[in-house]
C-alpha positions as CSV (number, residue, x, y, z in Angstrom):
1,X,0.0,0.0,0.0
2,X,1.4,3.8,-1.3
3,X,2.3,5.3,1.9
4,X,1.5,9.5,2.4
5,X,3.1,11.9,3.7
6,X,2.0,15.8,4.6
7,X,4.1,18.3,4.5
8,X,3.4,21.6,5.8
9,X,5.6,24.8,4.0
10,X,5.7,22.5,0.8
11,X,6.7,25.0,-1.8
12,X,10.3,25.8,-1.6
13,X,13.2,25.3,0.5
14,X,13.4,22.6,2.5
15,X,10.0,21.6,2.5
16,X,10.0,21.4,-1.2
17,X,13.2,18.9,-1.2
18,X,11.4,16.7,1.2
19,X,8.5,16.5,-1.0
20,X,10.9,15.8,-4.4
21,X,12.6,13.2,-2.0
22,X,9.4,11.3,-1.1
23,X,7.8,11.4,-4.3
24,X,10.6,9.8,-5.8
25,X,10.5,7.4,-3.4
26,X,7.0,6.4,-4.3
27,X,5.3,7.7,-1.4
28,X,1.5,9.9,-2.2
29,X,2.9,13.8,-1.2
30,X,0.3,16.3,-0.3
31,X,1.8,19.6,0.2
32,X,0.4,22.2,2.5
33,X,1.4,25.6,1.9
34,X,0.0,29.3,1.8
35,X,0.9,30.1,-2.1
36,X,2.0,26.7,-4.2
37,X,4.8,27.4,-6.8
38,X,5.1,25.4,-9.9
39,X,7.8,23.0,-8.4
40,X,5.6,21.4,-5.8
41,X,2.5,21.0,-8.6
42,X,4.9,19.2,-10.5
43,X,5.9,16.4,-7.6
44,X,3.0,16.7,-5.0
45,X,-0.1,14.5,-5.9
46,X,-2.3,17.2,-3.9
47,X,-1.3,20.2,-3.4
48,X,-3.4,21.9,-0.4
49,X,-2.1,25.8,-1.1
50,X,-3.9,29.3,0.7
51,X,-3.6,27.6,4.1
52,X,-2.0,29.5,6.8
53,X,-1.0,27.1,9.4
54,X,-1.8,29.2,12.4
55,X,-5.1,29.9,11.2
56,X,-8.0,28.1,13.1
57,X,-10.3,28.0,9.7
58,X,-7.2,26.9,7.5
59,X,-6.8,24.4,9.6
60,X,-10.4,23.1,9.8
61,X,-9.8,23.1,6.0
62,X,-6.8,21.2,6.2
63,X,-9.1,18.4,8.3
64,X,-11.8,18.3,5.9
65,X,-9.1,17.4,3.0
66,X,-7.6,14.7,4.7
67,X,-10.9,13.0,5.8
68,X,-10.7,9.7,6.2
69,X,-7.3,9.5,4.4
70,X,-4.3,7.9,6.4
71,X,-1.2,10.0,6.8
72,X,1.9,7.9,7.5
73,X,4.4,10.5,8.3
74,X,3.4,14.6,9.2
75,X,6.6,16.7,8.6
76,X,5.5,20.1,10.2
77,X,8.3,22.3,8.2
78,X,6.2,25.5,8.1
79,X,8.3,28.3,9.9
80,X,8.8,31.8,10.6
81,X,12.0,33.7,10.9
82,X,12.2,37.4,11.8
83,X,14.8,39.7,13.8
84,X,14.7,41.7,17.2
85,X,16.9,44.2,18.3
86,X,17.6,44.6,21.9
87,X,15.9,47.9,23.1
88,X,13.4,48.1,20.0
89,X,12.1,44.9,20.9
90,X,8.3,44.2,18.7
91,X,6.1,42.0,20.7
92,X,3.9,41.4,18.2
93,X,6.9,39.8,15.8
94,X,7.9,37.4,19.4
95,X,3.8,36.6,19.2
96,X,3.6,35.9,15.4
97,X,6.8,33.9,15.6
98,X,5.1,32.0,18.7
99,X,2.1,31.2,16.6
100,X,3.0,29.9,13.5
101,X,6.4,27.9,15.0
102,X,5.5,26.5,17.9
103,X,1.8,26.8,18.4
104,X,0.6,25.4,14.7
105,X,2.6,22.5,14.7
106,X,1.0,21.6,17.7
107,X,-2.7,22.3,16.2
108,X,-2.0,20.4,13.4
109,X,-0.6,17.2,14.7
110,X,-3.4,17.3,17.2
111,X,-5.8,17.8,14.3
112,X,-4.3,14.7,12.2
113,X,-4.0,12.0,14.8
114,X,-7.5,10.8,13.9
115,X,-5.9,10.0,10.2
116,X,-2.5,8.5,12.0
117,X,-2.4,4.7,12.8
118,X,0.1,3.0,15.1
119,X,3.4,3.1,13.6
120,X,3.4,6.7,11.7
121,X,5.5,9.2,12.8
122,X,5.8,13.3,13.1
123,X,8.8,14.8,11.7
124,X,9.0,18.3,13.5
125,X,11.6,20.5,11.4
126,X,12.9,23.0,14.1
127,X,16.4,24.8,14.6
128,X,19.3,24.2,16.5
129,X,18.6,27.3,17.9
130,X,15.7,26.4,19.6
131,X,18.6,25.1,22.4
132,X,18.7,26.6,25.2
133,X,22.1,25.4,25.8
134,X,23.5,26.2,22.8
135,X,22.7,29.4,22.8
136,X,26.1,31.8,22.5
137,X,24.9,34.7,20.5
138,X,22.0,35.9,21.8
139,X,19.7,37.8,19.7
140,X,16.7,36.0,17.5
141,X,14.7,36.3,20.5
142,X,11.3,35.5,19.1
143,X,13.1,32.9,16.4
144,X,14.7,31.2,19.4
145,X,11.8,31.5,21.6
146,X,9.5,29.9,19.9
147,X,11.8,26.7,18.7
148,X,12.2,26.2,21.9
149,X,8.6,26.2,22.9
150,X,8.5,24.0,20.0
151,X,10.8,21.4,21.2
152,X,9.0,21.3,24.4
153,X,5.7,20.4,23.1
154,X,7.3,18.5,20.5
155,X,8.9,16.7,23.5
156,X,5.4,16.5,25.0
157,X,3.7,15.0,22.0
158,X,5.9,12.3,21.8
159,X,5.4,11.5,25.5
160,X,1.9,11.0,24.9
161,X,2.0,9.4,21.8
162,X,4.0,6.9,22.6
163,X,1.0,4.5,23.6
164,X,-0.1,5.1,20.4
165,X,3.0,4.0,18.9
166,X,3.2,7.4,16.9
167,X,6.9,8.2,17.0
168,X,8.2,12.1,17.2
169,X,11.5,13.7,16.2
170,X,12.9,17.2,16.6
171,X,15.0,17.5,13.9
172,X,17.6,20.7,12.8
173,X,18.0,21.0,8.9
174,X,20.9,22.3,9.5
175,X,22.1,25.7,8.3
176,X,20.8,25.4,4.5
177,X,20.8,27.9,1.6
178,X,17.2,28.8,2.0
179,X,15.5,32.1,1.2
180,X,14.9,32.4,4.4
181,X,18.7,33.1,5.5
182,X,19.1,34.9,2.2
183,X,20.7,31.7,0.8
184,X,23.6,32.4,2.8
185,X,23.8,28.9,4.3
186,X,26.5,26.0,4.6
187,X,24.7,23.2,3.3
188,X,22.2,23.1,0.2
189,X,18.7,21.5,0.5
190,X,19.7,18.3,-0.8
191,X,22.1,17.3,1.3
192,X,19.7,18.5,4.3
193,X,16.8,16.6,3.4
194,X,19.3,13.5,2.8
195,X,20.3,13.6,6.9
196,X,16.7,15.1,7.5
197,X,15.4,11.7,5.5
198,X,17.8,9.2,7.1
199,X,16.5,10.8,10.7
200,X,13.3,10.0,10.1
201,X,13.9,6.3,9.1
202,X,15.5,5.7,11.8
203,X,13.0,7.3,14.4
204,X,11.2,4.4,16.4
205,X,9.4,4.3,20.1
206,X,12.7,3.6,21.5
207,X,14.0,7.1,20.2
208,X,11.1,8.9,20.0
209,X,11.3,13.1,21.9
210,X,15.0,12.9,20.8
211,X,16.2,16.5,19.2
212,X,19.1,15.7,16.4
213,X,20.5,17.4,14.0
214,X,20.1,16.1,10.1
215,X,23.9,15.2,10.6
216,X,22.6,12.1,13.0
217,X,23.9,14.6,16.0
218,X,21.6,14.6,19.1
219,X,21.6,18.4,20.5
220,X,21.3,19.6,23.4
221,X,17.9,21.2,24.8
């Protein structure tokens, strides 16, 4: 049986490679993302575009197209990057970021469990960043923030999935030529998604809340 994956932030970047990767592999691809670009119609098998993941109603509509379809593997990838400086601080950037990185992810794996039978798995794409301990550079407050509320419910959800035998990963894509870093990255998309690919292969019940990076390095929280 085709297995299906749903990918939230489908249309470029990283959540486009993951949806090339997959449909190669043979797996059904829907993409879920707010505008589609020509890229994901040409690999995804559905293409679920105009939904803005921390949107109550986009989500409902996200629901009602996956009725009664089973979804194998949920890569929440949708994500939100803005800056702060220190004295000019915008609380309404820290709340947005809040929203659609750690928040949605949450309302959306919530919302899809009914479609998830024992043995799927949730592929939450956060940042290294998110870590707490790792943290050396300050700044990025509501970017770091809300990863790190991120792995914390992602960290949750795998707690409590468990008995459902629904495995959970935190996984960093690494530092990737993306337009959201201005494509000033180390690592392309490809060879991400390869480590971000081999991560989720290897997630099982015995692994499951871990936070890696896509290299196979587990990172502090």
């Amino acid at each position: 049986m085709q297995q299906h994956t749903v990918i939230t932030g489908a249309n470029r970047g990283i959540g486009l490679e993951l949806a090339r990767h997959y449909h190669r592999a043979g797996w059904k691809v829907t993409g879920v993302c707010r505008e589609s670009s020509t890229e994901l119609d040409n690999v995804a098998d559905v293409v679920l575009d105009g939904i803005d993941v921390a949107c109550e109603k986009s989500v409902q509509r996200l629901i009602s197209a996956l009725q009664g379809k089973t979804v194998d593997l949920l890569i929440n990838n949708a994500g939100l990057m803005q800056d702060e400086v220190l004295g000019k601080i915008d609380l309404d950037s820290l709340r947005l970021q809040m929203e659609v990185n750690a928040f949605a992810p949450l309302r959306i794996s919530e919302a899809l469990l009914p479609n998830m039978p024992a043995g799927s798995k949730i592929a939450n794409i956060t940042s290294r960043m998110g870590s707490i301990a790792d943290n050396d550079s300050g700044g990025r407050y509501g970017y770091r923030a809300s990863k790190a509320a991120f792995n914390a419910l992602g960290r949750s959800l795998a707690m409590d999935l468990r008995e459902r035998k629904i495995a959970v990963a935190q996984l960093h894509p690494g530092f990737v030529k993306t337009r959201m870093v201005n494509f000033g990255g180390f690592i392309t998309p490809e060879e991400s998604v390869a480590g971000l690919v081999q991560r989720i292969d290897e997630l099982n019940l015995n692994n499951t809340g871990s936070f890696w990076h896509c290299s196979g390095e587990e990172l502090p929280w």
